[in-house]
N, C-alpha and C positions, 0 to 999 in steps of 0.2 A: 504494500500500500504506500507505502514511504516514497519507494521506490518512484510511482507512478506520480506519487505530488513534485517528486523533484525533476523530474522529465519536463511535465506540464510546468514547475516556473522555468527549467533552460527555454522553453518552446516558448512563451511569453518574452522574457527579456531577448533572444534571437530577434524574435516580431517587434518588438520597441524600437531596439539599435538600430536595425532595417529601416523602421519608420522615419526616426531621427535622421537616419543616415541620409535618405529618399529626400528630404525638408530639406538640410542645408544644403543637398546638391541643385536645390531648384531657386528659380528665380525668386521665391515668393519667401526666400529666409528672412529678410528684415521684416516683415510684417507679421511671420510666424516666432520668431526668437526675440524683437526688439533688437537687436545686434547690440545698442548701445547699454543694456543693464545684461543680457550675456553674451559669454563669447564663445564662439561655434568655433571649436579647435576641427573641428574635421569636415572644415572647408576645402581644407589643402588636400584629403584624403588621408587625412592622420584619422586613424581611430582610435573611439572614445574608450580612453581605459577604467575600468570601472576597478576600486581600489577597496572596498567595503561594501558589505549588504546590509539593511536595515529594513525589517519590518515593524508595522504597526499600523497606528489609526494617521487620517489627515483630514482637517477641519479647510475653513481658509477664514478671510480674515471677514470682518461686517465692518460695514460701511464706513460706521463712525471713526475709523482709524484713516482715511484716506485725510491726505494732504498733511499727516501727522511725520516729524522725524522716526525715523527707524533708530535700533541702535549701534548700527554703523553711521548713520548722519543722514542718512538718504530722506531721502521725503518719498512717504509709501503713495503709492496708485494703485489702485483694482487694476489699473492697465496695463502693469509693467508685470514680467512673468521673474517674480522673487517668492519669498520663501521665511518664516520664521522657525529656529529648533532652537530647544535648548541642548540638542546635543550633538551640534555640530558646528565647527568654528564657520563665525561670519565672514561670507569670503567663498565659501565652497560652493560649489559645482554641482547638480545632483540633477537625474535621471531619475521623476517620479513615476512610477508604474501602477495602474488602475489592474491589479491581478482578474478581478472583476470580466473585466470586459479588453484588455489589452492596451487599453488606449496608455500611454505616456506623453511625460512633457519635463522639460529643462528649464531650471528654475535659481537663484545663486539663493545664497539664505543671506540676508542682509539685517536681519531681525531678530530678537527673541522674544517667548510668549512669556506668558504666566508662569511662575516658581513651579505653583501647586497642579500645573494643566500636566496629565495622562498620556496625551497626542504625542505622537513623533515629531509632526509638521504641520503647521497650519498655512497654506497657500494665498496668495492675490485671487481675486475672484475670476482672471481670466484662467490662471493654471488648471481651477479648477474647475473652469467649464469645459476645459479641455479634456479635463477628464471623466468627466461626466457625473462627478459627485456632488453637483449642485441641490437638485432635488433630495437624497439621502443627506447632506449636511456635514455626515462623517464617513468614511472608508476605511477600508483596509487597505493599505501601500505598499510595495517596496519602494527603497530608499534606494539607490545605487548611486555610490559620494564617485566621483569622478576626478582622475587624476588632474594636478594644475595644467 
């Protein structure tokens, strides 16, 4: 049984990276990445090295934080595709994955939540429209931290 769930997430994150990989080879990357809040290393055909796995739950953010500093200094937007952990340095890279339904999305974490919050990662509301966890509020994720 084990066996068959660890197939099922290689077959999943295979289908992301693909995805990923598909997006920055096409025209339409800066509309899909923002380019300017991350950065698409496997533009040049470098691939994305995944350096850590992390599961858990992912929230995203509600409204009243928009146009608020982050604490890296940024001024957050629902619009920009970022990220808030408490356990993961501000700065990082990460390859969120919807186990759900396949869907993924690249996110840098420039935030941290609540002390006392459970979540892995709480998203910008586009990340996670991207992922389709809008309507359920909370998911199950993998994390995949991504080398600099």
């Amino acid at each position: 049984m084990f066996t068959f769930y660890l197939k099922r997430l290689a077959i999943l994150l295979l289908i992301c990276m693909l995805k990923f990989y598909a997006v920055a080879q096409s025209d339409t990357l800066n509309a899909q990445t923002h380019d300017s809040d991350v950065s698409a290393r496997n533009v040049n055909d470098e691939p994305l090295k995944v350096i850590r796995l992390l599961k858990g739950k992912a929230s995203y953010y509600a409204n009243k934080f928009e146009g608020r500093k982050t604490a890296s200094g940024e001024v957050f937007s629902q619009l920009k595709y970022t990220a808030a952990s408490n356990k993961l340095p501000l700065g990082t890279q990460v390859l969120v994955v919807n186990p759900a339904n396949g869907e993924c999305v690249k996110v840098k974490i420039n935030d941290r939540m609540n002390a006392a919050s459970v979540r892995l990662i709480d998203l910008s509301r586009i990340a996670a429209t991207n992922l389709n966890i809008i309507s359920s509020g909370v998911a199950n994720v993998i994390v995949q931290v991504l080398e600099d």
